[in-house]
C-alpha positions as CSV (number, residue, x, y, z in Angstrom):
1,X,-37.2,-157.6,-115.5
2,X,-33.6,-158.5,-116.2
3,X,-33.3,-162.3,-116.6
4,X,-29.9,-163.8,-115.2
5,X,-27.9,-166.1,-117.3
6,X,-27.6,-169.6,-116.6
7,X,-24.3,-169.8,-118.0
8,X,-21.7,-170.0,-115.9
9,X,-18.6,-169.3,-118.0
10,X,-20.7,-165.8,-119.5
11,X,-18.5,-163.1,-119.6
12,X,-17.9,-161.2,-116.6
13,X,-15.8,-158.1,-118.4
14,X,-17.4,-155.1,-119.0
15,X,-15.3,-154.2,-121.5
16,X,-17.0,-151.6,-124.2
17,X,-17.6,-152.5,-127.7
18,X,-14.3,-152.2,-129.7
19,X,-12.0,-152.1,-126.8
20,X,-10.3,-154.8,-125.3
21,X,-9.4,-154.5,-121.7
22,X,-5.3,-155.4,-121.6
23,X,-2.9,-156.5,-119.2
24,X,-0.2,-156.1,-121.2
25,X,1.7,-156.0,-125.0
26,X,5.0,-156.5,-126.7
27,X,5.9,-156.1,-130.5
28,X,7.6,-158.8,-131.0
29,X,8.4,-162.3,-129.0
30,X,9.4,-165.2,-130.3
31,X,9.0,-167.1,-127.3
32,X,5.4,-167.3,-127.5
33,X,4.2,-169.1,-130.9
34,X,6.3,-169.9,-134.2
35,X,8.1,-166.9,-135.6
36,X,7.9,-163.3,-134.4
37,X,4.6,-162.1,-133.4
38,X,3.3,-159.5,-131.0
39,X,1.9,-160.6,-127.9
40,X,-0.9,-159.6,-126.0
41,X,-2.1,-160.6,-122.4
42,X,-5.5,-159.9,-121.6
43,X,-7.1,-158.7,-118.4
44,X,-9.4,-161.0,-116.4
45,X,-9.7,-164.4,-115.5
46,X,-11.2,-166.5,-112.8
47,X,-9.3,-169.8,-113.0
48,X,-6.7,-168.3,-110.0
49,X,-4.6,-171.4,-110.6
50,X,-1.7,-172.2,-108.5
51,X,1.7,-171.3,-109.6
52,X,0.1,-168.5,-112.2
53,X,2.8,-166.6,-114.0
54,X,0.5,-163.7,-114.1
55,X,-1.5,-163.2,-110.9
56,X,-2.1,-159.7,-111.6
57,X,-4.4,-160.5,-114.9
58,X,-7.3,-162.0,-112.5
59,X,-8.9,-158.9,-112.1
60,X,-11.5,-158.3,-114.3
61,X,-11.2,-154.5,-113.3
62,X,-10.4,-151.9,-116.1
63,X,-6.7,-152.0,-116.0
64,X,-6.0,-150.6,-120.0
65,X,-8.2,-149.9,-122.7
66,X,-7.6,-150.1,-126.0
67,X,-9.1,-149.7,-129.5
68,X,-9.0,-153.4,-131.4
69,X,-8.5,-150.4,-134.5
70,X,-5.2,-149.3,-132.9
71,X,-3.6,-152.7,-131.4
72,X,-4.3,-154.1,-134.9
73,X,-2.6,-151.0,-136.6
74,X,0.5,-151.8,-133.6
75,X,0.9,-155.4,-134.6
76,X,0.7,-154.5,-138.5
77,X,3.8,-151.8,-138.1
78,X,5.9,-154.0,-137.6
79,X,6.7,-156.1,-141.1
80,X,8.9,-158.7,-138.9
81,X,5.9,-160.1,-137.8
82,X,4.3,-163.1,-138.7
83,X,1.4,-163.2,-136.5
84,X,0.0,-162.4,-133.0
85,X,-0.8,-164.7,-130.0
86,X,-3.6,-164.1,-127.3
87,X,-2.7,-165.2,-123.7
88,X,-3.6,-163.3,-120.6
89,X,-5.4,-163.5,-118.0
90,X,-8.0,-165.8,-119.7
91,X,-8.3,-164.5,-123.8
92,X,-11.7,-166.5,-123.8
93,X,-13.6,-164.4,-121.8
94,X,-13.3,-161.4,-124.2
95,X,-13.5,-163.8,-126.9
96,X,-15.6,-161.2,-129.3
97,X,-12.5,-158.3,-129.3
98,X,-10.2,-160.8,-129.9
99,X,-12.0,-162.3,-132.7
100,X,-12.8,-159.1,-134.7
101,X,-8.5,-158.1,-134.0
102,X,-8.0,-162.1,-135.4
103,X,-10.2,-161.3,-138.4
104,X,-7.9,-157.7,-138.8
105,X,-4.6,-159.1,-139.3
106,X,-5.3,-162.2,-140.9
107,X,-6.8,-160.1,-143.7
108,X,-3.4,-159.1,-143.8
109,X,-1.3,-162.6,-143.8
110,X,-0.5,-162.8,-139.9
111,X,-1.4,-166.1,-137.9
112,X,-3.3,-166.0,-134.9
113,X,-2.4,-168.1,-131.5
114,X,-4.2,-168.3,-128.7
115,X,-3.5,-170.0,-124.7
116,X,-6.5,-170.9,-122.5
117,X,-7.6,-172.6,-119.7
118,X,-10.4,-173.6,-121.1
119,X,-10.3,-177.3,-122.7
120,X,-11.2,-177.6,-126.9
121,X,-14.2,-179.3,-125.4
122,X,-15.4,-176.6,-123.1
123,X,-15.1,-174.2,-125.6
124,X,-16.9,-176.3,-128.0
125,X,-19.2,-176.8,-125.9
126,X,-23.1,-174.9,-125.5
127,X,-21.6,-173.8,-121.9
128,X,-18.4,-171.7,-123.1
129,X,-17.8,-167.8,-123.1
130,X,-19.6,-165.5,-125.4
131,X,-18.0,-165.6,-128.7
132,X,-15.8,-168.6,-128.1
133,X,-16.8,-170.1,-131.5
134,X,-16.2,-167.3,-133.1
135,X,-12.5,-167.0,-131.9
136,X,-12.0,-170.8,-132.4
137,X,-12.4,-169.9,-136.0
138,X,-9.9,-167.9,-136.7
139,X,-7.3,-169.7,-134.7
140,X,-4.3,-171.7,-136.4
141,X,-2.9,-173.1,-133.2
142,X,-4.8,-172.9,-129.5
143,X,-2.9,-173.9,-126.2
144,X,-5.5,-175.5,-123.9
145,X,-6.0,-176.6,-120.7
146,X,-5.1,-175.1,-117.1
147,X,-2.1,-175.2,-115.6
148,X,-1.5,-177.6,-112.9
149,X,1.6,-177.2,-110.6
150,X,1.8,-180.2,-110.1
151,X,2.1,-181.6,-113.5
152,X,4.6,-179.0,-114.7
153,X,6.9,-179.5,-117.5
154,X,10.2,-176.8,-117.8
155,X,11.8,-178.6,-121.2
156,X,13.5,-177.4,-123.6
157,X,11.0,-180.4,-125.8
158,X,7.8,-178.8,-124.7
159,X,5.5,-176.2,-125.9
160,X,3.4,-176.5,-123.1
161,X,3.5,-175.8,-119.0
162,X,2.1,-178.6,-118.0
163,X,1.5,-182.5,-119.0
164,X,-2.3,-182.1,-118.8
165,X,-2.4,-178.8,-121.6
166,X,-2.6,-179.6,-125.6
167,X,-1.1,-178.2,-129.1
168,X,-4.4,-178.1,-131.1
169,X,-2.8,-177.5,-134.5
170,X,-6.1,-176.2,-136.8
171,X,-4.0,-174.8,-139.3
172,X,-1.7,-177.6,-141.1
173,X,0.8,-175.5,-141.7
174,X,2.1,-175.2,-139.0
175,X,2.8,-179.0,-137.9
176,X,6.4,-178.5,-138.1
177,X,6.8,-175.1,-136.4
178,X,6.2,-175.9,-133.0
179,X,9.7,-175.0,-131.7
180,X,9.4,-173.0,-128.9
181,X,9.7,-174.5,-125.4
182,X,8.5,-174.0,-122.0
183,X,11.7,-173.0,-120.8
184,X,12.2,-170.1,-122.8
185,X,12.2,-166.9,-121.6
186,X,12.2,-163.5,-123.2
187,X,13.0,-160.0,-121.4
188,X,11.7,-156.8,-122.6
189,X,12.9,-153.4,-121.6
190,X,10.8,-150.5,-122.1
191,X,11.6,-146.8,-122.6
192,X,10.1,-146.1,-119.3
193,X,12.8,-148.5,-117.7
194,X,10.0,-150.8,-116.8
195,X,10.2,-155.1,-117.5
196,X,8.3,-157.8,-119.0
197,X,9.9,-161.2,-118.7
198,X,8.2,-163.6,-121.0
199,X,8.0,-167.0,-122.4
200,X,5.1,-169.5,-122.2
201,X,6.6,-170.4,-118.8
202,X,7.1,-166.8,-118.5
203,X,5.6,-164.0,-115.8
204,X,5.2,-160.5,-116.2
205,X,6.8,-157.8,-113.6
């Protein structure tokens, strides 16, 4: 008899072991955490919040698999690169995949950022996703909170989307490198013609 969980924030993606299901990826930003650092936005999340940048990532269908082996041998290439940051979608609810990547390429001297909707405390908490404490871990800075339309912020003085989100700063090194600002905007142009506009206020196309 399969026993149903009683956790309401267990993971919903069925996402094989070693893969990470992916909405999207850039080499390098600097729009999206201190220094340059490769991006990637994760598939899935269930929040739907109003005025989402990235309505497409709700889905927790397959949309593109890949290895954690090979993203972490993509972010590595590229020796510009300070470290990687984990948005989405909702990073939290593949929280495992993510850790093992964080674990990858902070072997190798990178810094690892992460946005959520979750709170600190809900992810602290007995009730958050699978792994959550595990990825906490190998954070040095976490953007929390939802964002709230209502309570948006579009400064060239603020990290963050929203009054209601937080800078949790675990790594004290980074204290004075919170420069970027939620009016910043980045746009990528792929071989393939194809764009990504990005920023933490940004939106994919």
């Amino acid at each position: 008899m399969q026993i149903k969980s009683t956790n309401p924030y267990s993971s919903p993606a069925n996402v094989p072991s070693g893969y990470l299901n992916i909405m999207g990826y850039v080499d390098e930003s600097e729009v999206n955490g201190p220094g340059s650092r490769a991006v990637i936005w994760v598939q899935g999340c269930k929040r739907e919040c109003g005025g989402c940048f990235n309505p497409e990532s709700w889905s927790f269908e397959i949309n593109q698999l890949e290895s954690i082996d090979s993203l972490a041998q993509k972010i590595l290439s590229k020796p510009g690169n300070t470290g990687v940051t984990f948005s989405g979608g909702e990073p939290f609810w593949q929280a495992p995949g993510l850790a093992s990547l964080a674990r990858k390429v902070k072997a190798s001297g990178l810094n690892v950022m992460a946005f959520t909707g979750f709170t600190l405390e809900k992810l602290q908490s007995e009730q958050a996703p699978a792994g959550a404490k595990e990825l906490l871990e190998q954070l040095d800075i976490l953007i929390d909170g939802p964002f709230i339309e209502s309570l948006a912020i579009n400064s060239p003085n603020s990290p963050v989307s929203s009054s209601n989100q937080h800078v949790r700063i675990f790594n004290p090194d980074f204290e004075d490198k919170i420069t970027w600002a939620s009016d910043q905007i980045e746009i990528h142009v792929f071989k393939d013609g194809s764009r990504l506009v990005t920023g933490y206020r940004g939106w994919m196309e």
